[in-house]
N, C-alpha and C positions, 0 to 999 in steps of 0.2 A: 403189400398191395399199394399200389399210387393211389392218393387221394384226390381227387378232382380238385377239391379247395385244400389248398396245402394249411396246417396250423398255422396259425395268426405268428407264431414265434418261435422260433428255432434257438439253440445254442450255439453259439459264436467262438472258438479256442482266438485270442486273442495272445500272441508274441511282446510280452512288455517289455522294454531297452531299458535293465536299470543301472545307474552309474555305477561302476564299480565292479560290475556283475561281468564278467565273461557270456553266459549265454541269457538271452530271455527268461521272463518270466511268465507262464501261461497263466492267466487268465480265462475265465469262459462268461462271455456275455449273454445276455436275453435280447437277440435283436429281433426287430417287427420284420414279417414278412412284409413282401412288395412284390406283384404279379410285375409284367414286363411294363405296362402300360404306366402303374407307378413308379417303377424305379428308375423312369427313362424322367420321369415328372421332376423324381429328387433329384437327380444326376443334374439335371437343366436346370434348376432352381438353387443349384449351390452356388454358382458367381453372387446370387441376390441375401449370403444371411453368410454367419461365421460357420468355421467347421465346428466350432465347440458345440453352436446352436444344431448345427447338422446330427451332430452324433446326440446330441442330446434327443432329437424329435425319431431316435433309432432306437437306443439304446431303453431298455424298460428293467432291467434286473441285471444279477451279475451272482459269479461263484469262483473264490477264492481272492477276495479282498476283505479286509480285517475288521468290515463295518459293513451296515445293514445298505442295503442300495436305495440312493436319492438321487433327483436330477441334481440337486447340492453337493454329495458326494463328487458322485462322477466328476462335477466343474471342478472341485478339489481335488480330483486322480488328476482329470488332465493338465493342472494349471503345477503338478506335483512332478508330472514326466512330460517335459514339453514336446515329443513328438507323438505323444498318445493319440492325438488326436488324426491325424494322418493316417497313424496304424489300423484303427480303429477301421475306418471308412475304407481304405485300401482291403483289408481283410473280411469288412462288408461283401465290399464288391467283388470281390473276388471269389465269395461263398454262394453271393445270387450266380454270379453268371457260373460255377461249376454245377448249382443246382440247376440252372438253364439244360446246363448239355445233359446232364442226367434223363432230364424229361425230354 
């Protein structure tokens, strides 16, 4: 059944690039929902803050990294695999707008 208010947070399969590696490495993130009206708000307010800060004010939890989840962590994942943070947001957006056409 569709929920009129969708859960506050979804899981995210996230593709990590790690050196050495041949293919990614999935991860699965806790990202916050965003109805159209917000994520058109974040989308517009990223020229104004970092992406680190971006995925940080996203991202709330995580499954299959080797320590407990912090917004300290995370700045430590991304600062650990320097295009995490791209991937992160790209696969973001990519999840709202497929759940777009869903609905």
């Amino acid at each position: 059944m569709l929920k009129l208010n969708p859960d506050p947070t979804f899981l995210l399969p996230v593709p990590v690039p790690v050196p050495g590696k041949e293919a990614p490495t999935v991860i699965k993130l806790v990202a916050k929902y965003r109805n159209i009206d917000d994520l058109q708000s974040f989308a517009a307010a990223l020229a104004e803050r970092s992406l680190e800060q971006a995925v940080c004010e996203t991202i709330t939890g995580w499954e299959g990294v080797d320590t407990d989840f912090s917004v300290d962590a995370l700045t430590v994942l991304m600062k650990s695999y320097p295009s995490l943070h791209n991937v992160i947001l790209e696969a973001y957006f990519l999840e709202s707008h497929k759940a777009r056409r869903k609905n």
